[in-house]
N, CA and C of each residue as an Amber inpcrd file, in Angstrom:
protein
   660
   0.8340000  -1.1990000   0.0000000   0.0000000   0.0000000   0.0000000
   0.8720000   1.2520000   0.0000000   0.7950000   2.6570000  -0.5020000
   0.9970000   3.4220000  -1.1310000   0.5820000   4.3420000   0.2470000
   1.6880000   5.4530000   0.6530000   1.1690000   6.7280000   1.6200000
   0.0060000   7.2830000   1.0410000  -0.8880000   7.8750000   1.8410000
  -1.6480000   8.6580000   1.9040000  -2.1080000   9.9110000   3.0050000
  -2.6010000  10.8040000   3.4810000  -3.2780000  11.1640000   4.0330000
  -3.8160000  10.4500000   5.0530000  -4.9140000   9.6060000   5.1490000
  -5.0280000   9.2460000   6.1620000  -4.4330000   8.2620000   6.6950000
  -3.6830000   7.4590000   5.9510000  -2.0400000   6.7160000   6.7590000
  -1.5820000   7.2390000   7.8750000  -1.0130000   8.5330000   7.3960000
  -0.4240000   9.1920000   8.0140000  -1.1850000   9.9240000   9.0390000
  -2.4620000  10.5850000   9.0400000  -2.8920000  11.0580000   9.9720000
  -2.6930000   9.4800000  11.6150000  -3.6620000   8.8680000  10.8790000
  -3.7720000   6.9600000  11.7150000  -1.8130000   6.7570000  12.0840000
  -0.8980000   7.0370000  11.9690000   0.3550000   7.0980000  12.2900000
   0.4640000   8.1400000  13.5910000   0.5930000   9.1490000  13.2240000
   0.8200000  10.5400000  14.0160000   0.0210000  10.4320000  15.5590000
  -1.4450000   9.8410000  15.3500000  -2.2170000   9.3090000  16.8260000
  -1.0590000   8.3410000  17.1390000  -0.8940000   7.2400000  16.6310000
   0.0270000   6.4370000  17.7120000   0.8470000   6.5650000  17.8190000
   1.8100000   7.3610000  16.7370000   3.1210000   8.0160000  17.6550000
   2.8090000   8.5550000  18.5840000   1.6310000   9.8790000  18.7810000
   1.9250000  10.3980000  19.9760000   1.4960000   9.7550000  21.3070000
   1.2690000   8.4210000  21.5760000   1.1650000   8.0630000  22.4910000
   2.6010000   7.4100000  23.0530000   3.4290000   7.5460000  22.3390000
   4.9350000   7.0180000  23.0010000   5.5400000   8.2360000  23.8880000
   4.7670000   9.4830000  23.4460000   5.4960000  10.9820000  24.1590000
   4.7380000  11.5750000  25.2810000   3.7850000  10.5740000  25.6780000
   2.8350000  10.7220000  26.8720000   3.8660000  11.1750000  28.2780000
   3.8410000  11.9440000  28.8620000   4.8450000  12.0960000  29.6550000
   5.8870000  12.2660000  29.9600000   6.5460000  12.4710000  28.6600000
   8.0290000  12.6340000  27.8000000   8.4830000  13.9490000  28.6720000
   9.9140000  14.0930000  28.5930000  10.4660000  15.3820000  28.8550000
  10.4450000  16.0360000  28.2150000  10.0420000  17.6030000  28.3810000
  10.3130000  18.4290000  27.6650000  11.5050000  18.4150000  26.7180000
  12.3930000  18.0880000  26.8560000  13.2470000  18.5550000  25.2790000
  13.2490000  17.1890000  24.7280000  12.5520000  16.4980000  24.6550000
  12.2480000  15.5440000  23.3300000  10.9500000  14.8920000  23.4990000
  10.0680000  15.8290000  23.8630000   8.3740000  15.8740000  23.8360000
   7.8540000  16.0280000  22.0890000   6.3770000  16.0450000  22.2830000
   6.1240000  16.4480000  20.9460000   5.7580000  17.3710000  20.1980000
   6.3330000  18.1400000  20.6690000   6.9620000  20.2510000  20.1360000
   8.2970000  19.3720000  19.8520000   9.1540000  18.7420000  19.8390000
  10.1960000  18.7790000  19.5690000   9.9930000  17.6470000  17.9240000
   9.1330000  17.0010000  18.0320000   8.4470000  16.3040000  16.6400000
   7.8390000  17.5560000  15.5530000   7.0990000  18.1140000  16.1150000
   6.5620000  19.2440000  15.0550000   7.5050000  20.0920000  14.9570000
   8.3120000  20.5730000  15.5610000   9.2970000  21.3230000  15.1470000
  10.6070000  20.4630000  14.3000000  10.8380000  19.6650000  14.1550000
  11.3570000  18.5560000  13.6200000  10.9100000  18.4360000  12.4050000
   9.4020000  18.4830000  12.1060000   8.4400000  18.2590000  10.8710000
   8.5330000  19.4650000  10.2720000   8.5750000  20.8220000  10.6460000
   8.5750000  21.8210000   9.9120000  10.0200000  22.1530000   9.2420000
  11.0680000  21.7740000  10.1710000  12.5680000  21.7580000   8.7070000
  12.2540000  20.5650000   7.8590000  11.8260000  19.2090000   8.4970000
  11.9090000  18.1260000   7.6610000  11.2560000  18.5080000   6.2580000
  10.0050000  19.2130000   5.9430000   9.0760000  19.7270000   5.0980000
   9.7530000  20.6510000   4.2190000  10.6130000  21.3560000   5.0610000
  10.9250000  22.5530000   4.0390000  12.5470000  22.2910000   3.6850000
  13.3540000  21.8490000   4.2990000  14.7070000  21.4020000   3.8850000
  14.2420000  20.1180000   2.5100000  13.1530000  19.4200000   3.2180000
  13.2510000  18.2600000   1.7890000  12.3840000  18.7770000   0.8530000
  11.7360000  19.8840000   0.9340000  10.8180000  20.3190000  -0.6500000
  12.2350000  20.7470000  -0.9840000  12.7860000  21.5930000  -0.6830000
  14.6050000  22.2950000  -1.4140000  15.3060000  21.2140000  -1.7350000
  15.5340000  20.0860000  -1.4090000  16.7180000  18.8990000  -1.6590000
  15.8080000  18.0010000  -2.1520000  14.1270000  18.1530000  -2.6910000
  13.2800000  17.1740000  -3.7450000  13.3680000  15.9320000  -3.4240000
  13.1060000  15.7650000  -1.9910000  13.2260000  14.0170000  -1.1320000
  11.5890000  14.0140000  -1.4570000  11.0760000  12.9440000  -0.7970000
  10.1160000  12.3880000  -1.0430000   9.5130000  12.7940000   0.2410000
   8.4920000  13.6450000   0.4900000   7.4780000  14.6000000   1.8770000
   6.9950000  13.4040000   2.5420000   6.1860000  12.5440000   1.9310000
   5.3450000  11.6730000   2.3240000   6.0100000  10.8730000   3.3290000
   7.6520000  10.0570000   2.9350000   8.0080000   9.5440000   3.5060000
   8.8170000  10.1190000   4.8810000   8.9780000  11.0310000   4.3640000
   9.6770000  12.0980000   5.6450000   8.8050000  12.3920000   6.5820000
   7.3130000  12.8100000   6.0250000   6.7590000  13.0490000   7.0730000
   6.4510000  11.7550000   7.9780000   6.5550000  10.4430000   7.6760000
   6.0990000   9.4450000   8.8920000   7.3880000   9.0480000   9.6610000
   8.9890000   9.2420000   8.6060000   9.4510000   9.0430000   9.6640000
  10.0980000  10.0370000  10.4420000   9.6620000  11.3170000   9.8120000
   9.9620000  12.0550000  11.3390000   8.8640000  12.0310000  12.7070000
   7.2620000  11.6910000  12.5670000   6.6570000  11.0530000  13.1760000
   6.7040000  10.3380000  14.1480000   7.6400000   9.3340000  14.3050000
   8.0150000   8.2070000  14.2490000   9.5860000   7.7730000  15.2270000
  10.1070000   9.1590000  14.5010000  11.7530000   9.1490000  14.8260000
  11.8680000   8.4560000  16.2710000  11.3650000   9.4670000  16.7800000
  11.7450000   9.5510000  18.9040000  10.7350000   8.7800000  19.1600000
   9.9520000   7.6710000  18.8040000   9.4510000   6.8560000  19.4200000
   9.8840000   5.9810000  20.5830000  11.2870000   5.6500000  20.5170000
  11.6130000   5.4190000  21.4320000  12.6980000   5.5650000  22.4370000
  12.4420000   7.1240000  22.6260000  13.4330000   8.3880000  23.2850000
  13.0640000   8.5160000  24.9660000  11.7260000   8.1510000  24.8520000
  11.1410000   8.0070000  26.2980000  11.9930000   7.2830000  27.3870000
  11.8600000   6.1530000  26.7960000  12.1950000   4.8370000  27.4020000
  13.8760000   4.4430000  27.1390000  14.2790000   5.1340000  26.4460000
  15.9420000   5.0170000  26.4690000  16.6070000   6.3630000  27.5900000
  15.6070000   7.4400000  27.3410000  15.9580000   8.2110000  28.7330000
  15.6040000   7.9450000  30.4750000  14.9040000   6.7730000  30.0630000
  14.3120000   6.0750000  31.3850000  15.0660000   5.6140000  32.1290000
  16.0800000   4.9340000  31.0230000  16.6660000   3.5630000  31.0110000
  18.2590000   4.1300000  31.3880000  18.5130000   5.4730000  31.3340000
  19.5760000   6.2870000  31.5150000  21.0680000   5.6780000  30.5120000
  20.4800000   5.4120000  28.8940000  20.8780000   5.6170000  27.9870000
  21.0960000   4.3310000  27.9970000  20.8200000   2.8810000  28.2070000
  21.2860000   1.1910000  28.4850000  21.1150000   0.4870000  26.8550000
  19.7520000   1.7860000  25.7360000  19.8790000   1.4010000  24.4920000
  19.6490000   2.4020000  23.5150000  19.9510000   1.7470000  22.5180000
  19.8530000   3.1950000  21.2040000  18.2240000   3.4080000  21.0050000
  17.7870000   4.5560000  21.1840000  16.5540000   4.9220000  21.0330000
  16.4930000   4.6180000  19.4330000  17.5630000   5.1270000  18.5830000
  16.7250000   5.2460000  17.1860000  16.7680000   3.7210000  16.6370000
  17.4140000   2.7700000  17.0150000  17.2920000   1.3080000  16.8520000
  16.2020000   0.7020000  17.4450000  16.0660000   1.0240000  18.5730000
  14.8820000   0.4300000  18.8100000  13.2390000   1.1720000  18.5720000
  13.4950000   2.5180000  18.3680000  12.4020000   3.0540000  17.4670000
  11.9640000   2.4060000  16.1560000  13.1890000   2.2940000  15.4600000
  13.1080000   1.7760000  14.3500000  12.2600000   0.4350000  13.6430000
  12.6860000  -0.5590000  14.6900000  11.9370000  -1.6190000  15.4360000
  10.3740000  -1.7270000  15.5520000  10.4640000  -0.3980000  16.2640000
   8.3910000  -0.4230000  16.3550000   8.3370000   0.3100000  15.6350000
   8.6640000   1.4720000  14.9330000   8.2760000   1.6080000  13.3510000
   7.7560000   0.8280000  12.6600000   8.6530000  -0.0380000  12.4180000
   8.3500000  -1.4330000  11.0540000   7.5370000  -2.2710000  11.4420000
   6.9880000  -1.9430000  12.6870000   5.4470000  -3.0820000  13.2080000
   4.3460000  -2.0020000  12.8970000   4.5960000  -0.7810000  13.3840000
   3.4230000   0.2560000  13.0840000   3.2560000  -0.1980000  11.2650000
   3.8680000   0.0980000  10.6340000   4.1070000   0.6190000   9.0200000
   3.5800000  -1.2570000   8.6350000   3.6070000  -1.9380000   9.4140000
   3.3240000  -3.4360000   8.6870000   1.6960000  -3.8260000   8.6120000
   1.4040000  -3.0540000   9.9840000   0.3870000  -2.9900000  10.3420000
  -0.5150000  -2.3940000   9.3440000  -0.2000000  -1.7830000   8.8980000
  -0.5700000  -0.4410000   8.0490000  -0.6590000  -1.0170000   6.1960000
  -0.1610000  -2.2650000   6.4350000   0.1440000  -2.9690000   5.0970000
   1.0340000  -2.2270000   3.9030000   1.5890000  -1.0730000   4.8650000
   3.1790000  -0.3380000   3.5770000   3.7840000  -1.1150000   3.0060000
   3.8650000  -0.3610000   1.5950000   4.8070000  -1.9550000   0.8090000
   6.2690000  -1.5500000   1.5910000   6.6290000  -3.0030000   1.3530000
   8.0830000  -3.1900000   1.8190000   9.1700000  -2.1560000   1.6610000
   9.3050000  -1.6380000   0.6510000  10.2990000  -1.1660000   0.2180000
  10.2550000   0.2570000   0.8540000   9.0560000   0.8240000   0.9960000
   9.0560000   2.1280000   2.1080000   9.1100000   2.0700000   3.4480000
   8.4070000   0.6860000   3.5300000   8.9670000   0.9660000   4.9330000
  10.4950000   0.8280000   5.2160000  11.2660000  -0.1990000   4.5500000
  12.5300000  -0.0270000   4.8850000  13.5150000   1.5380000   4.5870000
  13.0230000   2.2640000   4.0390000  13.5720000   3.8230000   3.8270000
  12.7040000   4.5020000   5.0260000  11.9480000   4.2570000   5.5010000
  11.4610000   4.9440000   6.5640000  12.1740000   4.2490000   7.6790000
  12.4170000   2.8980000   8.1920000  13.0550000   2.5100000   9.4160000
  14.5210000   2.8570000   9.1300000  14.6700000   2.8590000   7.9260000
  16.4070000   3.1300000   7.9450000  16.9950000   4.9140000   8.0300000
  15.8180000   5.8670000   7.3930000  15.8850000   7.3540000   7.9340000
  15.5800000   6.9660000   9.3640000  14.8420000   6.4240000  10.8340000
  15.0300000   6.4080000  11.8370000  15.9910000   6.1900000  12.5140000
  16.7270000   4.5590000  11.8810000  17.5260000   4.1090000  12.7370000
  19.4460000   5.1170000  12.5250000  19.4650000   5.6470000  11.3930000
  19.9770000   6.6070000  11.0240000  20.0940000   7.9440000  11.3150000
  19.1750000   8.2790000  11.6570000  18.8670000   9.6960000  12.5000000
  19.6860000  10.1710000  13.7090000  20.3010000   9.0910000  14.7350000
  20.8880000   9.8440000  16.0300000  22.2550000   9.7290000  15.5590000
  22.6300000  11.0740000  16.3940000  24.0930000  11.3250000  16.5170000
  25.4020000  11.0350000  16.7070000  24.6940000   9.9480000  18.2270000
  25.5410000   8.8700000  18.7690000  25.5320000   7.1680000  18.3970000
  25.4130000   7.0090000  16.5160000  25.5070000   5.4980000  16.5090000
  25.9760000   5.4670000  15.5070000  26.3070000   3.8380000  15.1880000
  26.9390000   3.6980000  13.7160000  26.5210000   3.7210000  12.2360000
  25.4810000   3.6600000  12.4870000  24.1220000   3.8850000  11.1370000
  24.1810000   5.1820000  10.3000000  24.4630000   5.2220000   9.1350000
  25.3010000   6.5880000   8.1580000  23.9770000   6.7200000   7.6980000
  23.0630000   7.7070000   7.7150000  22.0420000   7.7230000   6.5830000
  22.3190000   7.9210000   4.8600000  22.1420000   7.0950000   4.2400000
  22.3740000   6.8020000   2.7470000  21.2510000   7.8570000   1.9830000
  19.9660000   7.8280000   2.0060000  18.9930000   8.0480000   1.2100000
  18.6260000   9.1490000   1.8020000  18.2450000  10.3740000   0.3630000
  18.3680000  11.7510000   0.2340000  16.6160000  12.0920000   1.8350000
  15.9950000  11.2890000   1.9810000  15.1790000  11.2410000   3.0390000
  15.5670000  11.0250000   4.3830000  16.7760000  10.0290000   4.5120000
  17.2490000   9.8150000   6.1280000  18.0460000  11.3320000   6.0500000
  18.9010000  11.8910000   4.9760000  20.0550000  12.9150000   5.3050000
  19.0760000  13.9480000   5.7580000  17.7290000  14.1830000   5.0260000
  16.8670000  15.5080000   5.2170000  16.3980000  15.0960000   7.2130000
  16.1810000  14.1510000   7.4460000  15.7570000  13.9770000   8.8170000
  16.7470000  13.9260000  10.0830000  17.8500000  14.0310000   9.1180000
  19.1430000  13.6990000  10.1560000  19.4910000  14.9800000  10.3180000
  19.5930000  15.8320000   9.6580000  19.8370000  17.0390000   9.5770000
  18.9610000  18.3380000  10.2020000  17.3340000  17.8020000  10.0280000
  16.3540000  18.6830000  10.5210000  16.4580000  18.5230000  11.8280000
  16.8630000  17.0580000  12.5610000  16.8650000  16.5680000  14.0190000
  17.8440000  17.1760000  14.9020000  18.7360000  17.1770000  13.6970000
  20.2500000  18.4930000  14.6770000  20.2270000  19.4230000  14.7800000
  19.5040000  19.9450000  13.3370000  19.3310000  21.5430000  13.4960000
  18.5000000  21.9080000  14.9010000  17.3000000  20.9310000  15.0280000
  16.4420000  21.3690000  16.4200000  17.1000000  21.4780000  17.7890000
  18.8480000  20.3770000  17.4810000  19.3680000  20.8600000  18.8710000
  19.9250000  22.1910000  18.8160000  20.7060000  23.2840000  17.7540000
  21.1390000  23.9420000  17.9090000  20.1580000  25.4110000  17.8470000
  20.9180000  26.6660000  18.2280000  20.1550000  27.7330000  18.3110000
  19.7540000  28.1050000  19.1800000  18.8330000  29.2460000  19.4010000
  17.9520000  29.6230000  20.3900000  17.1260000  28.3430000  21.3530000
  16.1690000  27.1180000  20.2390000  15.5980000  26.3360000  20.5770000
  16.8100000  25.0090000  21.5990000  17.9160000  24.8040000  20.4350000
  18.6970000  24.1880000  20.9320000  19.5960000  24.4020000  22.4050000
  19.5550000  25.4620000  22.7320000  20.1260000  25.9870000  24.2130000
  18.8510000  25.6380000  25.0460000  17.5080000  26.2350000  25.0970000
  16.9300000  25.6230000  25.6560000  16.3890000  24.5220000  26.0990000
  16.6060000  23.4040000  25.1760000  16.3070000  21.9710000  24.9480000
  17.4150000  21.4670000  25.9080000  18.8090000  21.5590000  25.6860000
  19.8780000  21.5650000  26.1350000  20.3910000  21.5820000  28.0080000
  19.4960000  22.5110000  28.3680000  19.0870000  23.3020000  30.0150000
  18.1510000  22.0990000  30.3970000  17.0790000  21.9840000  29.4700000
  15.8030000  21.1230000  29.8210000  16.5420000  19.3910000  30.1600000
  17.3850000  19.0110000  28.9470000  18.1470000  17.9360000  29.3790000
  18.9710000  17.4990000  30.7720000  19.4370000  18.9020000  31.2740000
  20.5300000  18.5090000  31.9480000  19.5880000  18.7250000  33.2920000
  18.1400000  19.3650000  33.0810000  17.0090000  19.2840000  34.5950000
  16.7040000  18.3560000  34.4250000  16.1720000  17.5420000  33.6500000
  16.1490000  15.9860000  33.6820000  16.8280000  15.0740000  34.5730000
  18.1960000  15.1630000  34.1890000  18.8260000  14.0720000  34.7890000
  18.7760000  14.8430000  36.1580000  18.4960000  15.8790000  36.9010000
  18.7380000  16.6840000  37.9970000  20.3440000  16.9680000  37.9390000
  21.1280000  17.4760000  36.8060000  22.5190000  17.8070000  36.7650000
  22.6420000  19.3920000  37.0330000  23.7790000  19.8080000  37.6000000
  23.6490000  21.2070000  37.7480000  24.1210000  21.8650000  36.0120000
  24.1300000  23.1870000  35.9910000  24.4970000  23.8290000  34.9880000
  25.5550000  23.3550000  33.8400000  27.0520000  23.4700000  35.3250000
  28.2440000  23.4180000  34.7410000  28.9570000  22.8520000  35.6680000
  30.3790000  22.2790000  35.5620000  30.9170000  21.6970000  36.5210000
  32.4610000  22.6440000  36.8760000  32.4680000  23.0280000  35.4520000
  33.9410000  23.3410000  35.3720000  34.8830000  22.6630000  34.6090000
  34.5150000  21.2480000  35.1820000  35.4530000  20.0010000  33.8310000
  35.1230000  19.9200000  32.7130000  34.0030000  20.1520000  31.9640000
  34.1080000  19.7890000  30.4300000  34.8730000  19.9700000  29.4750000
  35.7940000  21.2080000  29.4390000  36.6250000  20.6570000  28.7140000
  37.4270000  19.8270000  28.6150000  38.2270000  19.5430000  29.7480000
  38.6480000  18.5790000  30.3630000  38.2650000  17.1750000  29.6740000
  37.2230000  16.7880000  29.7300000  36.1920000  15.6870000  29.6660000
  36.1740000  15.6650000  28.0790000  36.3140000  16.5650000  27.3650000
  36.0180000  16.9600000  25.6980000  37.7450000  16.7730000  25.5980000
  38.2630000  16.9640000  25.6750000  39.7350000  16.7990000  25.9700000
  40.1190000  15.7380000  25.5840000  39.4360000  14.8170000  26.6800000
  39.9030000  13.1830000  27.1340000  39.2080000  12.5110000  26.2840000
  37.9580000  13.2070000  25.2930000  37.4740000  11.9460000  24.2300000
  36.4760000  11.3850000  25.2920000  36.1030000  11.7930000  26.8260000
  35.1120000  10.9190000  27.2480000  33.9200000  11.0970000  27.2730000
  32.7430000  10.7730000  27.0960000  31.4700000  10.4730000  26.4230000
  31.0210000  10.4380000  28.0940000  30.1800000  11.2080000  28.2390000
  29.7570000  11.4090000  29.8340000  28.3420000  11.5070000  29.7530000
  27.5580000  10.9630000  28.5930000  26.0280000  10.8190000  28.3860000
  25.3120000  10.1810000  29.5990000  24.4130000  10.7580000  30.3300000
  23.5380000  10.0310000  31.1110000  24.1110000  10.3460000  32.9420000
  25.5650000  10.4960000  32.8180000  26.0670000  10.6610000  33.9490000
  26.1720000  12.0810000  34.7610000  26.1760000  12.0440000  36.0460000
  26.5240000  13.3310000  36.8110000  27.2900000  14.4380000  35.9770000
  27.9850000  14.3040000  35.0490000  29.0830000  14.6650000  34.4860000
  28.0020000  15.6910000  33.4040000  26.8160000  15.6940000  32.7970000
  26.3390000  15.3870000  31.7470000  25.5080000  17.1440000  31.9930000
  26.5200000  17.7000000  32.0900000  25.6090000  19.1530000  31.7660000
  25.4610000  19.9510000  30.6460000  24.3690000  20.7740000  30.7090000
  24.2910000  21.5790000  29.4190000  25.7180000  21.9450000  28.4390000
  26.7420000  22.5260000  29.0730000  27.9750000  23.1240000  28.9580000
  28.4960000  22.1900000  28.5590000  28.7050000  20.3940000  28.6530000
  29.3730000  19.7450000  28.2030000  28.8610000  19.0400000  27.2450000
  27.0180000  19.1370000  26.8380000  26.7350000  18.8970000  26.0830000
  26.9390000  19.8530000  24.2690000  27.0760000  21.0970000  25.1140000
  27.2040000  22.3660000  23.8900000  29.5130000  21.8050000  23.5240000
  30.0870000  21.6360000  24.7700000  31.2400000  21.0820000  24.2620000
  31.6100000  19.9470000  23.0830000  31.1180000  19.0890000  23.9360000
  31.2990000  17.7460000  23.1500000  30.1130000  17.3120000  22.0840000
  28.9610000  18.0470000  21.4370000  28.4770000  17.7850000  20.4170000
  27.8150000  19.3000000  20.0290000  27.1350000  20.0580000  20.3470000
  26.6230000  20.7860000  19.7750000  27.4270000  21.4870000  19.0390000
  28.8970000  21.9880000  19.5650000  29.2130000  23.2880000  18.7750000
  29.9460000  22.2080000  17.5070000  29.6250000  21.3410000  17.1190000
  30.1140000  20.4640000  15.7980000  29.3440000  20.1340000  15.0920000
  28.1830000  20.4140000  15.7630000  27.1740000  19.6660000  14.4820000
  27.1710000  20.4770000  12.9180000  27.3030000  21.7860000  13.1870000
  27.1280000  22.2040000  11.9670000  27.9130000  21.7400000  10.8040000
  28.7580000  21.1390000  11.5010000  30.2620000  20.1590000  10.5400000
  29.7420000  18.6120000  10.1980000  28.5650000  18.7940000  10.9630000
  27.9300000  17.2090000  10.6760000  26.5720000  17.0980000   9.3100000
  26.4690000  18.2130000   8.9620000  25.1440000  18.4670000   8.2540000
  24.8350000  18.0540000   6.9910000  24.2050000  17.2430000   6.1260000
  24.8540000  16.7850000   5.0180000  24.1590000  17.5510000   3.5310000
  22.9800000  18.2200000   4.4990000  22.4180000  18.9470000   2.7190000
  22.9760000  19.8940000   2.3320000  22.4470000  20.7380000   1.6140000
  23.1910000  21.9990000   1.4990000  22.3190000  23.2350000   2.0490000
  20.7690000  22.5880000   1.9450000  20.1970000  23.6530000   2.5830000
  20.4280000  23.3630000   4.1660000  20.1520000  22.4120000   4.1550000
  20.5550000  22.0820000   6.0220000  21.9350000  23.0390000   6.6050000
  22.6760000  22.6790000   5.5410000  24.2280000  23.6530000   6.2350000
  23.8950000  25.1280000   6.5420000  23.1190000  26.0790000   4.9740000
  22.7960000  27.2370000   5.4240000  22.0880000  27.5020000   7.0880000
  20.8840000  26.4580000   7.6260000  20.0670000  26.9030000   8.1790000
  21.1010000  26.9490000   9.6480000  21.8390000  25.6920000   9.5210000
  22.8190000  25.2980000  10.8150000  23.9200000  26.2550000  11.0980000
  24.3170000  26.6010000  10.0280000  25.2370000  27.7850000  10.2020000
  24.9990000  29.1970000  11.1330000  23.6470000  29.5150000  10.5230000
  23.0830000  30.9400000  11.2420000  22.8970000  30.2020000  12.7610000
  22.3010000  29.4280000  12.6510000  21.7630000  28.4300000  14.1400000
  23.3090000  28.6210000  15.1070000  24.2820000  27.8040000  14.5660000
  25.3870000  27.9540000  15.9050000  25.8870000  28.9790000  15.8600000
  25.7110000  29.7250000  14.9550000  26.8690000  31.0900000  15.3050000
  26.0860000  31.6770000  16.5270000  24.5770000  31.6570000  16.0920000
  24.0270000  32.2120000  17.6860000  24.2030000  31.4810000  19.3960000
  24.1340000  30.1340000  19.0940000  24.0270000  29.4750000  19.9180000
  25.6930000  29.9710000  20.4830000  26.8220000  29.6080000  19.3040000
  28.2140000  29.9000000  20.3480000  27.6640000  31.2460000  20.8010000
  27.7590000  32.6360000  20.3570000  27.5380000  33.7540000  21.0060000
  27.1820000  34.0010000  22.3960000  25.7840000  32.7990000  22.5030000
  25.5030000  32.9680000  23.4430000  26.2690000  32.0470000  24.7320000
  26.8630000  31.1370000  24.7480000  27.8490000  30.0090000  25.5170000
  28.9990000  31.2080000  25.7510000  29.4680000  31.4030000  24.7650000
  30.2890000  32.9390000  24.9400000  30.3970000  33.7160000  26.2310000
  28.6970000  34.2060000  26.0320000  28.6370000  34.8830000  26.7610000
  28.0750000  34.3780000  28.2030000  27.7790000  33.6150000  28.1830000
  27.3630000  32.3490000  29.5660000  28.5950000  32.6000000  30.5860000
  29.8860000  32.0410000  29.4900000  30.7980000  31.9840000  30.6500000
  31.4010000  33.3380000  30.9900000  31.3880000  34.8560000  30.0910000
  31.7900000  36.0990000  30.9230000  30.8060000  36.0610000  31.6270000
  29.2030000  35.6620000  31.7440000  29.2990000  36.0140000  32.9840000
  28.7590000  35.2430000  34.3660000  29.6290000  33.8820000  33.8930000
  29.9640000  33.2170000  34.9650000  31.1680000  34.0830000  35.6550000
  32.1650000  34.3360000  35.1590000  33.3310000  35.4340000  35.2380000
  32.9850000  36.6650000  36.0620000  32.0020000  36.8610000  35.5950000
  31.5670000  38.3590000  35.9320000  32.1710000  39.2260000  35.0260000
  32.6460000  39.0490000  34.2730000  33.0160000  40.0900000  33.0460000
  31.9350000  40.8360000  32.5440000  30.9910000  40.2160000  32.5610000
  29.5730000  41.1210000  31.7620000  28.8750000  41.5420000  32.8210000
């Protein structure tokens, strides 16, 4: 069976029951905002909407429960997973659904899965852009109240230094999250419109880290 309209509407209800209670920075404002670059980065790079739109839908399905789990599995692997039961369910021919579980399982930052197809790069790209920026600093704060981590520690560079990966742990604050991945993503971006949008995105976001620490300093 062939996307449609109401596929996709009958999708979007049961995704959002995986974000029932979700944290704020990967709730489902962080899906619709996700859907609105996915839409407009892939009408510019001529991917296929239909399929983008279910699996950005879809993506953080299982973001809940890997933040539960204080990171023990890959959310976009095992999203991916109940994707391809939703989409079977649904009687999708084969061949889309596997470009839709493979833009999911492709999508996070932290795994080995390269997105190949001009649809995973548009979703991989819209998903990073949402960490960086204005939105992305705040998402960022919201993460590190989650785990109940304070601000800053002082060590991250340190920690960015050493190559060590401090996801999930005491260690795991905003400041070392903007260290050790945010201020790179824009080096990670693979469209071309994606690069423009990421570009304007961190130059603000550093500005403002910038200015975080004068006035931790008290310089400002």
């Amino acid at each position: 069976m062939k996307i449609n309209k109401k596929i996709i509407s009958q999708i979007e209800i049961e995704a959002k029951k995986y974000f029932a209670g979700a944290s704020g920075c990967h709730d489902w404002t962080h899906v619709d905002r996700v859907l609105n670059l996915v839409l407009h980065i892939g009408k510019e790079e001529k991917a296929d909407l239909n399929i983008l739109t279910i699996a950005c839908l879809l993506h953080d399905i299982g973001r809940k429960e890997e933040m539960k789990s204080k990171g023990k599995f890959c959310h976009a692997e095992k999203g991916a997973e109940i994707a391809a039961k939703i989409l079977r369910n649904h009687k999708i021919d084969q061949d889309i659904i596997d470009n839709i579980t493979h833009c999911i399982i492709s999508h996070r930052y932290r795994n080995q899965h390269i997105p190949k197809t001009i649809e995973a790069k548009v979703l991989f790209d819209s998903d990073k852009i949402d960490s960086i920026g204005a939105v992305g600093v705040g998402r960022t704060f919201l993460f590190a109240g989650y785990l109940k981590n304070a601000m800053y520690t002082g060590n991250e560079k340190k920690l960015v230094k050493d190559k060590k990966d401090m996801a999930y742990t005491r260690e795991d604050t905003a400041f070392l999250e903007y260290e050790f991945k945010l201020k790179n993503i824009k080096d990670k971006i693979l469209t071309k419109t994606g690069k423009r949008i990421a570009k304007e995105r961190s130059d603000f976001m550093d500005s403002y880290f910038k200015r975080f620490w004068e006035e931790v300093k008290g310089i400002k």
